[in-house]
C-alpha positions in Angstrom: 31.1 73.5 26.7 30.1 74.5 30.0 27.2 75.1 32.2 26.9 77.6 35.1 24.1 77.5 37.3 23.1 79.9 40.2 20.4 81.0 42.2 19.6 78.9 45.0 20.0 79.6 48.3 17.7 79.3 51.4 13.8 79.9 51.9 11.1 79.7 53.6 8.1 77.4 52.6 5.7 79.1 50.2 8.7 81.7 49.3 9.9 81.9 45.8 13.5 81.2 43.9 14.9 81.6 40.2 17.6 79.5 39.0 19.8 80.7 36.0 22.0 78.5 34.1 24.2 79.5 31.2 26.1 77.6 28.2 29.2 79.0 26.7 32.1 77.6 24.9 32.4 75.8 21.2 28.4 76.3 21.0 27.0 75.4 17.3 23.5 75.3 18.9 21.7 74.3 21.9 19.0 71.7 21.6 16.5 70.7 24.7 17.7 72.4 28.0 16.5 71.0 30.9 16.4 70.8 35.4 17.0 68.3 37.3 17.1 67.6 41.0 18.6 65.4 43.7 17.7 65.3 46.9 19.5 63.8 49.7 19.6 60.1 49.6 17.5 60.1 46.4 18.0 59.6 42.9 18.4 62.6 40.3 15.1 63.5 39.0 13.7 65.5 35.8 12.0 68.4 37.2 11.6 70.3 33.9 12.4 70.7 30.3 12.0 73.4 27.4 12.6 72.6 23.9 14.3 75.8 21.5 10.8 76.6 20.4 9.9 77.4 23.9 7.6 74.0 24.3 7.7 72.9 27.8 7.3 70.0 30.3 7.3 69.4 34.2 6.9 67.0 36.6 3.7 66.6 38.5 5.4 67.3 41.0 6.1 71.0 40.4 2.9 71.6 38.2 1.5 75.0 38.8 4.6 76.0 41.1 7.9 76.1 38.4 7.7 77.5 35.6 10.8 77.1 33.3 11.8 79.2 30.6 14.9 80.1 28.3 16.5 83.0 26.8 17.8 81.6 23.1 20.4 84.7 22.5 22.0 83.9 25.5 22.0 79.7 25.5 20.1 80.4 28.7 17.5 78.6 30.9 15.5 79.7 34.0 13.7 77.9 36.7 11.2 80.2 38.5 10.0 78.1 41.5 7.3 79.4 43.8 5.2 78.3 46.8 8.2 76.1 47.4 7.7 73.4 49.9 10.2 71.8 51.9 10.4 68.4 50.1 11.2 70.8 47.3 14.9 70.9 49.2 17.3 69.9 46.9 20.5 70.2 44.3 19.2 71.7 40.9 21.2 70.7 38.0 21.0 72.8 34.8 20.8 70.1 31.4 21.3 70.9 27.6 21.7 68.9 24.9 24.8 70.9 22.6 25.6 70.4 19.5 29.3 71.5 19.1 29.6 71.3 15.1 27.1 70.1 12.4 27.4 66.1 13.0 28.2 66.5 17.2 26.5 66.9 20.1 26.5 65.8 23.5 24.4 66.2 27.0 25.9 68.6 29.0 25.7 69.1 32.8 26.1 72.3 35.3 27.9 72.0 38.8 24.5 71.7 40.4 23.2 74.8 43.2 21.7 74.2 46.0 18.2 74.8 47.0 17.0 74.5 50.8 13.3 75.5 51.8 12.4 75.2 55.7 9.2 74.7 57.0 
C-alpha cells in the first residue's frame, strides 16, 4: 500500500491550500484516514481525521480554518486549509488505516508535503 500526498507549497498568511493524498495498491478497504503535521523542531501532531462514513475530527487548533474531507471511490483524502497562519508552517502527512485482506490491516503513512505560510 502506498500513500501519495500533494499540494503544499508556499503562501501567504490568510491564503488558502488543499492537500490531496491517495491510497493504491493491495487495497481491501480503507478504514479512518487522517493528517498529520510536524513542524520544525516539534513533534508530529494529529491535525485531522475522517472516518468512511464521512464523520470528522480536528484539532482546536485548526477549528473553523481546515476542513478535511474524502472521496471513498478513490481511497482519497483532502485537507482544505484556509486563513492559514504562519505557525500553521509545516510537513503534512497523509494517514489511513488499510486493511489489505479480510483479517489484515495496518496504518499506513504518505511521504509527507510541505506546507510554508509567511507572514
Amino acid at each position: 500500500v502506498q500513500l501519495q500526498a500533494s499540494g503544499g507549497g508556499l503562501v501567504q498568511a490568510g491564503g488558502s491550500l488543499k492537500l490531496s493524498c491517495t491510497a493504491s495498491g493491495g487495497i481491501y478497504r480503507v478504514g479512518i484516514m487522517a493528517w498529520y503535521r510536524q513542524a520544525p523542531g516539534k513533534q508530529r501532531e494529529l491535525v485531522a481525521t475522517v472516518t468512511g462514513g464521512g464523520r470528522t475530527n480536528f484539532a482546536d487548533s485548526v477549528k473553523g480554518r481546515f476542513t478535511i474531507s474524502r472521496d471513498n471511490a478513490k481511497n482519497s483524502v483532502y485537507l482544505q486549509m484556509s486563513s492559514l497562519i504562519p505557525e500553521d508552517t509545516a510537513i503534512y502527512y497523509c494517514n489511513a488505516d488499510v486493511a489489505t485482506s479480510f483479517w489484515g490491516r495496518n496504518a499506513y503513512w504518505g511521504q509527507g508535503t510541505k506546507v510554508t505560510v509567511s507572514s
